[in-house]
Backbone as JSON, one array per atom type, in Angstrom:
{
  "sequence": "XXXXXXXXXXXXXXXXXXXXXXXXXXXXXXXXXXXXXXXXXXXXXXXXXXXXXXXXXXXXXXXXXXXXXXXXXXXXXXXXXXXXXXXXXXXXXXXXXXXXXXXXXXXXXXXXXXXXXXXXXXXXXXXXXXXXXXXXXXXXXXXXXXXXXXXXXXXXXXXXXXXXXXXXXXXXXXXXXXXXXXXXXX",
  "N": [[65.67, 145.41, 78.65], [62.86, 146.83, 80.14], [60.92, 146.41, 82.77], [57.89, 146.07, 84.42], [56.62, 144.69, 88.0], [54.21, 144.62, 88.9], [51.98, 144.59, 91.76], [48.49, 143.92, 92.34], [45.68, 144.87, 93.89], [43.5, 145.2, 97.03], [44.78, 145.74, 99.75], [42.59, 146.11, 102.11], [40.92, 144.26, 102.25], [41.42, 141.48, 103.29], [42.23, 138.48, 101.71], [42.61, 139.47, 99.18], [44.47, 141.45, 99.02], [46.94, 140.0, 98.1], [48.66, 140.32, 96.44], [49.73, 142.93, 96.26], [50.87, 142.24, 98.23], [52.79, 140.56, 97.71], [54.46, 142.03, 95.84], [55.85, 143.91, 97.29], [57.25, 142.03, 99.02], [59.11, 140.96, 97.38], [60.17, 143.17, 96.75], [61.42, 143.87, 98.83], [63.44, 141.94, 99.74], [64.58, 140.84, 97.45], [67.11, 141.86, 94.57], [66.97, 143.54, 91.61], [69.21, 143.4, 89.05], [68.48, 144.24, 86.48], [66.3, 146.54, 84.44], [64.18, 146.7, 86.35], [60.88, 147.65, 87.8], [59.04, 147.94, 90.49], [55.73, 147.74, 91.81], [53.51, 149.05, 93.51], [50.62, 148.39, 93.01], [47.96, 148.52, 93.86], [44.6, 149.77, 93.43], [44.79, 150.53, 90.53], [43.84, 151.41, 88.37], [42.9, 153.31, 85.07], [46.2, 154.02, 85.54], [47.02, 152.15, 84.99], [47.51, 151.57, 82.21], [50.09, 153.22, 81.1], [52.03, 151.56, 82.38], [51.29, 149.23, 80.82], [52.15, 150.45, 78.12], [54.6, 151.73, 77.89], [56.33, 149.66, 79.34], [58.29, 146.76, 78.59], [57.79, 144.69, 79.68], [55.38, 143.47, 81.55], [54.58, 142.3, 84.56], [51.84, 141.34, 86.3], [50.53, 141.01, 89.72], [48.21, 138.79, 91.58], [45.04, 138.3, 92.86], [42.85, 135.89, 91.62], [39.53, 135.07, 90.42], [38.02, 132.02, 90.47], [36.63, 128.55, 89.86], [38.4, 127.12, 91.96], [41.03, 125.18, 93.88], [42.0, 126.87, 97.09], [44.75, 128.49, 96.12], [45.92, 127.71, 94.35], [47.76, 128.19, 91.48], [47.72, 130.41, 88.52], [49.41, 131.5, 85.85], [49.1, 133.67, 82.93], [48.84, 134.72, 80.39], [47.88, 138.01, 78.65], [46.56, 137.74, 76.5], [45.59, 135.37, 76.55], [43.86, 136.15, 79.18], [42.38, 137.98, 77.66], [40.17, 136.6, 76.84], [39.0, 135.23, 78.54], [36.06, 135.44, 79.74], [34.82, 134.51, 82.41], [36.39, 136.02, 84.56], [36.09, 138.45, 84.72], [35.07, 139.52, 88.23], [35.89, 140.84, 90.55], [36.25, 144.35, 91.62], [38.89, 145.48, 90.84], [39.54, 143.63, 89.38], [38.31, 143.86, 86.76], [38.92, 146.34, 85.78], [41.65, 145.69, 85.3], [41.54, 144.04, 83.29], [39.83, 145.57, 81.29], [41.15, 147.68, 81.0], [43.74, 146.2, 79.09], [41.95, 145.56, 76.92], [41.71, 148.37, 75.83], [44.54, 148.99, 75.83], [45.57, 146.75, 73.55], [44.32, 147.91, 71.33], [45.73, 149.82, 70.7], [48.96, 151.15, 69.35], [51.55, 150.14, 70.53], [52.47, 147.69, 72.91], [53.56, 145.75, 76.05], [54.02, 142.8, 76.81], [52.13, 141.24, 78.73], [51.67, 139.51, 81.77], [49.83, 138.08, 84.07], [49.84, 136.52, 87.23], [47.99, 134.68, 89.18], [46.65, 133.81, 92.18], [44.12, 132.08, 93.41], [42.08, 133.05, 95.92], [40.84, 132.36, 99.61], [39.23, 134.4, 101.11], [37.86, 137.62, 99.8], [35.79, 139.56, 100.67], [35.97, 140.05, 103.88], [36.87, 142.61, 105.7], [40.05, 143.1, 106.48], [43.15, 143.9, 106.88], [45.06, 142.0, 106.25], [45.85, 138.15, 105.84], [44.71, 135.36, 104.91], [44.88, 132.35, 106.94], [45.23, 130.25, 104.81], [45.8, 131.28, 102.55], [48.2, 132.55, 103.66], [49.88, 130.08, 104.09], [50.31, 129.64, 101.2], [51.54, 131.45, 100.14], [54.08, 131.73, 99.28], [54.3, 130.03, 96.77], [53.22, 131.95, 94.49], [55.01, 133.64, 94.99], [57.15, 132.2, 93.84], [55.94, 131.52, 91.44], [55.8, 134.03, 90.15], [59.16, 134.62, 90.35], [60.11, 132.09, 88.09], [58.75, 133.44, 86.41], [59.94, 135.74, 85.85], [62.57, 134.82, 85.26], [61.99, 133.02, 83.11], [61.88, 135.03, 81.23], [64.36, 135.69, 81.51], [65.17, 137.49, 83.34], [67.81, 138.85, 85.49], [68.33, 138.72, 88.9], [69.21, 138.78, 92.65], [68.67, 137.16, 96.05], [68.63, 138.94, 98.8], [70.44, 138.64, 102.09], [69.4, 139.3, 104.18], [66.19, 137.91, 104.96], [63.11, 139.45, 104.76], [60.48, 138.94, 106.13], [56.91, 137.42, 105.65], [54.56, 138.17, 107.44], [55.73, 140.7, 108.54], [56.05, 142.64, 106.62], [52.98, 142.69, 106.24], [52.35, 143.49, 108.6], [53.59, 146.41, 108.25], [51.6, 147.64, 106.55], [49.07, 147.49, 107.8], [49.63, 149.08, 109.68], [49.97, 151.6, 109.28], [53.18, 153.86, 109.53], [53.61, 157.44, 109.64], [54.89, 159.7, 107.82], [54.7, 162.24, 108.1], [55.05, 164.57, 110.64], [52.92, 166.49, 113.28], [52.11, 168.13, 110.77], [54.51, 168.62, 108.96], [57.19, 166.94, 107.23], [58.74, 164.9, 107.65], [62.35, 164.17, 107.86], [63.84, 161.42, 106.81]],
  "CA": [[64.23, 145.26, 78.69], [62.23, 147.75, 81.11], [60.03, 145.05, 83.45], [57.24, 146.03, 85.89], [56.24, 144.22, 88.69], [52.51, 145.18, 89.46], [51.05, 144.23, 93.16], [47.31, 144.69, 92.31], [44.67, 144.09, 94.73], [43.36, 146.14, 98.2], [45.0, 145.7, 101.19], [42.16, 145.81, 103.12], [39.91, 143.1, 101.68], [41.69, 140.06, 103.44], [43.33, 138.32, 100.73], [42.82, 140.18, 98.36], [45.67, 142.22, 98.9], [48.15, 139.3, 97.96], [49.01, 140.75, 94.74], [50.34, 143.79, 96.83], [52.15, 141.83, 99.69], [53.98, 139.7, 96.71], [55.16, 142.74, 94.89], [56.85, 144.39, 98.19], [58.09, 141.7, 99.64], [60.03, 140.74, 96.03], [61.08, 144.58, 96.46], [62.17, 143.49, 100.26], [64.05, 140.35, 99.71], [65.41, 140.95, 96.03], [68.27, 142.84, 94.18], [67.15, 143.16, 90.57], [69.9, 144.11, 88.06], [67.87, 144.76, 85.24], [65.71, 147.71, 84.97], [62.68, 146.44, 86.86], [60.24, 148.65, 88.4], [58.23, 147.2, 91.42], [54.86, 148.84, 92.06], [52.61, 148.97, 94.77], [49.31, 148.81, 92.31], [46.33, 148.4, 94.4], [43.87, 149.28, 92.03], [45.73, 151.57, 89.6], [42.71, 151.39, 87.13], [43.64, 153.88, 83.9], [47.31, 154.23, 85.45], [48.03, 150.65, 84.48], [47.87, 152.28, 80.71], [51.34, 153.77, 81.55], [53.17, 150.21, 82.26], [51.28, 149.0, 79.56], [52.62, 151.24, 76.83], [55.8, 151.95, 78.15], [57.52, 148.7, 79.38], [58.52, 145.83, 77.31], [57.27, 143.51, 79.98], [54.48, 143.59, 82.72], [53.89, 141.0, 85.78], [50.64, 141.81, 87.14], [50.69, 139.46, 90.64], [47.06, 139.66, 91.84], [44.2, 137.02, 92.92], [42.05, 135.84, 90.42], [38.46, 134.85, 90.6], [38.49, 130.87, 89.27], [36.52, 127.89, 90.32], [39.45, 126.39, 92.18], [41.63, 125.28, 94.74], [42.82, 127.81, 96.97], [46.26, 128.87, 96.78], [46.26, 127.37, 93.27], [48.3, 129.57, 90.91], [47.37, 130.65, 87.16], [49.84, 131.92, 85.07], [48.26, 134.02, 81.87], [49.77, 135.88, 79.06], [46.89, 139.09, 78.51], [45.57, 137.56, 75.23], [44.24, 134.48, 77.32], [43.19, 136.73, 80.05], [41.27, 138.14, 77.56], [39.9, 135.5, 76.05], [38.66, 134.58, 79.53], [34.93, 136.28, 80.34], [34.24, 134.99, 83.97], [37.63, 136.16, 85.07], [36.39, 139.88, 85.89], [34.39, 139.35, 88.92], [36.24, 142.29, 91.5], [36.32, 145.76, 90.43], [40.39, 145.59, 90.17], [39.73, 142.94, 87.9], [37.59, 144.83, 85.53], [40.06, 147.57, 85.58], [42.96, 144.89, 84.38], [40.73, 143.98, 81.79], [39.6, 147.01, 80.5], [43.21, 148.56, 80.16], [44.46, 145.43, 78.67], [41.52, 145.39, 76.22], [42.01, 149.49, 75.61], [45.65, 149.13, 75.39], [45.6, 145.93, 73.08], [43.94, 148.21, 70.44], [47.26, 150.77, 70.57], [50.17, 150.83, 68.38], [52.31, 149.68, 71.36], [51.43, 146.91, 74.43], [53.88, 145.51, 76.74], [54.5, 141.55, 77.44], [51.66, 141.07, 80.33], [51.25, 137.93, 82.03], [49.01, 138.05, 85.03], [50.09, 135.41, 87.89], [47.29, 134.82, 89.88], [46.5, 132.9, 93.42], [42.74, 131.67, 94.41], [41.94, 133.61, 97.14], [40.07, 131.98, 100.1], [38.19, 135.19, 101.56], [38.03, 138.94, 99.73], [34.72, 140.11, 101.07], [35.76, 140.62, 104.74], [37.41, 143.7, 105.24], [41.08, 143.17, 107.38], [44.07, 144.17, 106.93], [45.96, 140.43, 106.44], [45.91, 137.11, 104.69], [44.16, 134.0, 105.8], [46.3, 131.23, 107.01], [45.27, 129.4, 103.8], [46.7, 132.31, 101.7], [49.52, 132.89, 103.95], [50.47, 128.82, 103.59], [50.64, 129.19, 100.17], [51.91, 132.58, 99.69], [55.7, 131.28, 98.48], [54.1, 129.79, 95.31], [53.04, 132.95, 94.22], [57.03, 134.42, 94.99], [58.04, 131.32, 93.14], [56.09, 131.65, 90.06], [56.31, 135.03, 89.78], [61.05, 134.52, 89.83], [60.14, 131.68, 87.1], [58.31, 133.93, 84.95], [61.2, 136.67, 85.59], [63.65, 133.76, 84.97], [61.35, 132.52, 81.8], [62.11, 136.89, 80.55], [66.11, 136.51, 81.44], [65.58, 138.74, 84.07], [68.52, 138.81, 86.74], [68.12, 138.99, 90.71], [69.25, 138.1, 93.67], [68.28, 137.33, 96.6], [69.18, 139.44, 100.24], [71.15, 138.09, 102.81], [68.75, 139.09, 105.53], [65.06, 137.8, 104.5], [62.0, 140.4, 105.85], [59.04, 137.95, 106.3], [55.23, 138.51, 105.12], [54.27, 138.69, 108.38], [56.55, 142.09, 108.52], [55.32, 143.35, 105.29], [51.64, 142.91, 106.69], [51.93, 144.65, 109.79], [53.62, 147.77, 107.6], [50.4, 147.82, 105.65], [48.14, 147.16, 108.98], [50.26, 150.05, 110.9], [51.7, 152.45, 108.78], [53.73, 155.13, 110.25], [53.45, 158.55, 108.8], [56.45, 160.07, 107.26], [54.84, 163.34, 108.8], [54.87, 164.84, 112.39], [52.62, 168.4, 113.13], [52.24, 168.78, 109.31], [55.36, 168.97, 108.44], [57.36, 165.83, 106.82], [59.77, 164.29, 109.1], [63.81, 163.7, 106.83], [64.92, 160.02, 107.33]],
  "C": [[63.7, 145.91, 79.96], [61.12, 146.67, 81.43], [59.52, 145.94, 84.41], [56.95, 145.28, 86.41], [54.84, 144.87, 89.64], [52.02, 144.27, 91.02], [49.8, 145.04, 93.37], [46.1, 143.89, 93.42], [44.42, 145.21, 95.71], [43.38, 145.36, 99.44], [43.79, 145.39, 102.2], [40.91, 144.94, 103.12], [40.5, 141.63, 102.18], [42.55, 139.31, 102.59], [43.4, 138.98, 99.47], [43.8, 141.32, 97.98], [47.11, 141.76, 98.63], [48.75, 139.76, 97.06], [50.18, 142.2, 95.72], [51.41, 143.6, 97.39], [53.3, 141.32, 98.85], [55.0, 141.08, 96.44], [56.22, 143.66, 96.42], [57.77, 143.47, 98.8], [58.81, 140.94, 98.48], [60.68, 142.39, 96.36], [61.77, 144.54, 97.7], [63.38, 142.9, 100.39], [64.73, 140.08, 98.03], [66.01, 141.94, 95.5], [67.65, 142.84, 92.68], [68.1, 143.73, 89.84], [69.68, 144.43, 87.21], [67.08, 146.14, 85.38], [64.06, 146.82, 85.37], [62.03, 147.42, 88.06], [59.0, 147.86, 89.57], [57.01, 148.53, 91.73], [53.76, 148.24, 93.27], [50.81, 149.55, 94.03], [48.31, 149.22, 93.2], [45.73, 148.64, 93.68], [44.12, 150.72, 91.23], [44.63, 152.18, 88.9], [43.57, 152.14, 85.82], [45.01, 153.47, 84.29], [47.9, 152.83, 84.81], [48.39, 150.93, 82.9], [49.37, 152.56, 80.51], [51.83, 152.46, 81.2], [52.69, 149.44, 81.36], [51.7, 149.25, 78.3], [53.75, 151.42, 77.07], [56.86, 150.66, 78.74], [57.29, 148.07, 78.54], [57.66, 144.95, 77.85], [56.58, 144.03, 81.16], [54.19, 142.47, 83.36], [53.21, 141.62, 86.67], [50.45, 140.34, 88.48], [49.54, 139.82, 91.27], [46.35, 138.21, 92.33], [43.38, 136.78, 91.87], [40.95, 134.71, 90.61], [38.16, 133.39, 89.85], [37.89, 130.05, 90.44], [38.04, 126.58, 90.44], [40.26, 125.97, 93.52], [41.78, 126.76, 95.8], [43.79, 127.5, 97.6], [46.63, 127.92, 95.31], [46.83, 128.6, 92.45], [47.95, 129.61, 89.27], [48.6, 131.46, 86.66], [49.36, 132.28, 83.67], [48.88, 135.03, 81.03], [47.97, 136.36, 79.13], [45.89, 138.19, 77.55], [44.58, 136.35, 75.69], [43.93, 134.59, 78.1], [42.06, 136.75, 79.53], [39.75, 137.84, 77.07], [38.6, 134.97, 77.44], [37.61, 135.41, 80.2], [34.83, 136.25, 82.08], [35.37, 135.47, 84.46], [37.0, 137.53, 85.83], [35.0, 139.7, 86.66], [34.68, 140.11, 89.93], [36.18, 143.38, 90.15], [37.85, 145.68, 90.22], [40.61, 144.62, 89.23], [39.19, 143.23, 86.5], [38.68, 145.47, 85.18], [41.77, 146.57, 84.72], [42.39, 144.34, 83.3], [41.01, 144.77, 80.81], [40.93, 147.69, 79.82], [43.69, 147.76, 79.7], [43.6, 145.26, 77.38], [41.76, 146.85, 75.48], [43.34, 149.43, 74.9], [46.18, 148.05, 74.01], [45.39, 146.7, 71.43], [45.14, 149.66, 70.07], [48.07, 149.91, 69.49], [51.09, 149.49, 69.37], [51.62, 148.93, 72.68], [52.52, 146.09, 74.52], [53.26, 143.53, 76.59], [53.8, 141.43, 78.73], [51.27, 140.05, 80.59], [50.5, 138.62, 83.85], [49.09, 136.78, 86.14], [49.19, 135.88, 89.07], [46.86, 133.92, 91.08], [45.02, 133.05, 93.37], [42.97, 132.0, 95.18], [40.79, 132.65, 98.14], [38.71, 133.36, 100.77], [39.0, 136.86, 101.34], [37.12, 139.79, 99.97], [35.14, 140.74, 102.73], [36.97, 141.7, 105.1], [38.79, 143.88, 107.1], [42.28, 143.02, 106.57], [45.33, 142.68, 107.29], [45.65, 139.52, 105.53], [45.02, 135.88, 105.57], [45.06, 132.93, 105.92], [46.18, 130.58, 106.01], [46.21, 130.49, 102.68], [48.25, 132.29, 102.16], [50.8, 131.32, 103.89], [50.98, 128.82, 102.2], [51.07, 130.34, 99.02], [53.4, 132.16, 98.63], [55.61, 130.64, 97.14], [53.52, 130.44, 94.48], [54.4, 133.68, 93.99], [57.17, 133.63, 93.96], [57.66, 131.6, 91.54], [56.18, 133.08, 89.51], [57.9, 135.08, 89.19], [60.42, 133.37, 88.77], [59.28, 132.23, 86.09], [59.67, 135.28, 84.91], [62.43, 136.07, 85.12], [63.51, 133.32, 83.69], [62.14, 134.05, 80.95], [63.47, 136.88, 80.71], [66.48, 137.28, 82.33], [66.18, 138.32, 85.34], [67.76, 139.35, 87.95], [69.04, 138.04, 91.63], [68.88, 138.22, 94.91], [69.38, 138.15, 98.26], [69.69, 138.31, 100.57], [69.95, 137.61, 103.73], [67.47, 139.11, 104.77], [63.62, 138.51, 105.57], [61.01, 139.21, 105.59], [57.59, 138.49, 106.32], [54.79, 138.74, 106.4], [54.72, 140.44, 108.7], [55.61, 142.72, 107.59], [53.92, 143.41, 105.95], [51.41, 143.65, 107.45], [52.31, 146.18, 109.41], [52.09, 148.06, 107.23], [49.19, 148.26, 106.98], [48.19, 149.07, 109.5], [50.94, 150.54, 110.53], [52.18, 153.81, 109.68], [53.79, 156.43, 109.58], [54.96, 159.22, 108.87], [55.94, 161.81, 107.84], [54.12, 163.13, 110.3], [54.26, 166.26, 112.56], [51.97, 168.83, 111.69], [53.08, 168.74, 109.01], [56.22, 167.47, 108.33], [58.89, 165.76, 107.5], [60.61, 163.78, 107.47], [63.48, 162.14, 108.0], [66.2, 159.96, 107.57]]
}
């Protein structure tokens, strides 16, 4: 079974970039043996078409707009995404809509469940999580491995564990893979 792992959201909206931080630091801190594809969405828009039509299974890990707690988690198979009007309230949530309502009307559509966290603040524009997000980041990891666990799908975990803090400051302070113009070998 061909599995993506979508991290949709923008980095530089505060929490709104949890969907992102999840999906790297699962590609940090996990081995999968299956064919799973980890992506660094942000807001893909059309491209999500692609892992829609072509895998078997899609985990979109993202925030989601819901009178609720935050740091509460939603788990959603597509069909009661779409079922669900106030849901698109960001523009990357339109865009997971839209391609899920587009692609729905195809021959072929992918296994998408949408695991989503209440965000406390996606309006102000930094590069991080709020300590309420970042408290309750690990139940986001968690249900994400029990919906990969629900699918059969093997992993394990590293030895040595990178911490979201890490992952954040990549994002914050990236380093450029070029020097002069010209692209610096690793």
């Amino acid at each position: 079974m061909k599995t993506a792992i979508i991290g949709a959201g923008t980095v530089i909206y505060q929490d709104e970039g949890v969907g992102v931080y999840a999906a790297r630091y699962l590609e940090e801190n996990f081995i999968f043996t299956d064919d799973v594809t980890l992506v660094d969405g942000g807001v893909l828009g059309f491209q999500l078409m692609t892992y829609y039509q072509d895998y078997d299974k899609v985990v979109i890990l993202d925030t989601i707009t819901m009178d609720d707690e935050v740091g509460s988690i939603y788990n959603m198979p597509s069909e009661e995404l779409l079922g669900l009007g106030s849901y698109k309230q960001t523009a990357h949530e339109v865009e997971i809509i839209e391609m899920l309502e587009i692609c729905s009307l195809l021959e072929r559509m992918a296994e998408v469940n949408i695991i989503g966290i209440i965000p406390k603040d996606i309006e102000t524009v930094n590069v991080g999580l709020t300590d309420e997000m970042k408290s309750t980041f690990n139940n986001l990891i968690n249900a994400a491995l029990a919906e990969l666990d629900k699918s059969g799908i093997k992993y394990t975990r590293n030895a040595e564990t990178v911490e979201l803090d890490d992952i954040i400051e990549k994002y914050a302070n990236p380093q450029s893979e070029f020097k002069n113009g010209y692209q610096t070998s690793n």
